[in-house]
C-alpha positions in Angstrom: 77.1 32.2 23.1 73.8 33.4 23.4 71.1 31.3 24.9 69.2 30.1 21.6 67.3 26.6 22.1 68.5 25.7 18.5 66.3 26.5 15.9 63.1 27.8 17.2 61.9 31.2 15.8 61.4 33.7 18.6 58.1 35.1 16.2 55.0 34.2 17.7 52.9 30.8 16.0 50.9 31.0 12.8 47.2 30.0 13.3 45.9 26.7 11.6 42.6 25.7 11.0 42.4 21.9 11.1 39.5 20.8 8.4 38.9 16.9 10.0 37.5 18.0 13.1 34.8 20.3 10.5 34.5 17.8 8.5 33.2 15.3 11.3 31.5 18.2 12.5 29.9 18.6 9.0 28.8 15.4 8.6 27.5 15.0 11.9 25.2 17.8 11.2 23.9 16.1 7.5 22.8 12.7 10.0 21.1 14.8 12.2 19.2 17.1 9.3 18.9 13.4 7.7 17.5 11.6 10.4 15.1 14.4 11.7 13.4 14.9 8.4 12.6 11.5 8.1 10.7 11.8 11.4 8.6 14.3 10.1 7.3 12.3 7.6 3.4 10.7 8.2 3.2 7.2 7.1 -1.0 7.0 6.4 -2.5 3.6 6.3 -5.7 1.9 6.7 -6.9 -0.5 9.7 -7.1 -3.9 8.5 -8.8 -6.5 10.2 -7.1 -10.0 8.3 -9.8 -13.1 8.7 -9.3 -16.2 10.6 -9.0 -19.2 8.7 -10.7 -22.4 9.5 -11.2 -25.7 7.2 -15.1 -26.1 8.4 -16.1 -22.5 7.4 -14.3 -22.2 4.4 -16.6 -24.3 2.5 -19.7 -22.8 3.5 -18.5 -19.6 2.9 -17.0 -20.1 -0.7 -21.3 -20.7 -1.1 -22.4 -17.2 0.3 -19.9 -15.0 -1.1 -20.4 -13.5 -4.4 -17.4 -13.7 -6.9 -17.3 -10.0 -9.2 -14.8 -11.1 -12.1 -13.9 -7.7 -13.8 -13.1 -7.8 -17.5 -12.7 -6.0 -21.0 -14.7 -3.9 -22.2 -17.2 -2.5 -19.5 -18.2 -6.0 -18.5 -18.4 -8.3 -15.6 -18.8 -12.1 -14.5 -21.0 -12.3 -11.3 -20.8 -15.8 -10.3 -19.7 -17.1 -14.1 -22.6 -15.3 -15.0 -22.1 -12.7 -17.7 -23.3 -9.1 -16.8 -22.4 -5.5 -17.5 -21.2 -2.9 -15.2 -24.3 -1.2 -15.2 -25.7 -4.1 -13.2 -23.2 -4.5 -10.4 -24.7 -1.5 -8.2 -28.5 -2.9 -8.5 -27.0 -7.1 -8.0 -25.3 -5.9 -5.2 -27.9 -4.2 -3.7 -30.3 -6.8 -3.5 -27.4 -9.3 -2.5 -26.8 -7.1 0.4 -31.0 -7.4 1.3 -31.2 -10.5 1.0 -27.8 -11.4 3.0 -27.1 -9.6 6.0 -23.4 -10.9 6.2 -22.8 -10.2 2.5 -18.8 -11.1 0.9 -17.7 -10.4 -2.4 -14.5 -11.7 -3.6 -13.3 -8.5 -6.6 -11.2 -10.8 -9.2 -10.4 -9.8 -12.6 -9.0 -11.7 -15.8 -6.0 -10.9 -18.1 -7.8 -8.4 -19.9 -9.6 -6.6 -17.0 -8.3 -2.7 -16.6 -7.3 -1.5 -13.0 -9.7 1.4 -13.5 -12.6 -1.2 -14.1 -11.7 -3.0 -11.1 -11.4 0.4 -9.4 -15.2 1.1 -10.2 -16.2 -2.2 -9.3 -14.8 -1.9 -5.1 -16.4 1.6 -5.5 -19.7 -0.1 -6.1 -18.9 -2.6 -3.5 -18.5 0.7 -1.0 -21.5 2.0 -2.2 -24.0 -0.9 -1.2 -22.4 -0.9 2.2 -20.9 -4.1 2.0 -17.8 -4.0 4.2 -16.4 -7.9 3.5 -14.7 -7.5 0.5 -11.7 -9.6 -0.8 -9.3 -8.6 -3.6 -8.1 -11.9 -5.7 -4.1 -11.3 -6.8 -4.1 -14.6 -8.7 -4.8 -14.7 -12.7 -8.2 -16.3 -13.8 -9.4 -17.2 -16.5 -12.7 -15.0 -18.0 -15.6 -16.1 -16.7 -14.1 -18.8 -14.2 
């Protein structure tokens, strides 16, 4: 008898590559790639100061601020008041004079365009009025 351990080739081993420790390997790279990238993006925002709610004020102010209802057509509502869009920059000029804490409140009916009530906050900008509120809720024209 020869000394053989039963069965065992005397040749030396093949080599293997194993593909579960790559494929962790793998997709531990993707999370990182993933996870940097979204890093790099900038979120840009604007500084918003919210206002302070209080029931005595809210009155008094619903009186001082103006109410610019945006509709169809190249027109407006200041203050249920019919107007066109080539008055807003003059109305809110003077408004501004003759306020010094002047507040508009930009609302628009069911057939006002976003553009129109785009033009109408630029006009706001441009008479340096800086208390400006945007009304979500539907109205009805001229209300």
């Amino acid at each position: 008898m020869s000394g053989s351990t039963g069965g065992s080739s005397s040749g030396p081993k093949k080599a293997r590559i194993e593909i579960i420790p790559l494929i962790d390997v793998i997709f531990f790279l993707l999370a990182t790639f993933v996870l940097f990238t979204l890093s790099l993006s900038k979120i840009q925002s604007l500084p918003v100061d919210l206002p302070q709610a209080s029931a005595a004020s809210s009155a008094k102010a619903d009186d001082e601020m103006v109410i610019l209802q945006v509709s169809e057509g190249q027109t407006a509502f200041w203050n249920r008041e019919l107007i066109s869009f080539n008055e807003i920059g003059p109305r809110l000029l003077n408004y501004k004079a003759a306020m010094p804490g002047a507040r508009v409140l930009i609302t628009g009916d069911d057939k006002a365009r976003y553009g129109d009530a785009v033009l109408a906050l630029d006009e706001v900008r441009k008479a340096g009025i800086t208390q400006v509120s945007i009304e979500t809720a539907y109205r009805a024209s001229g209300r």
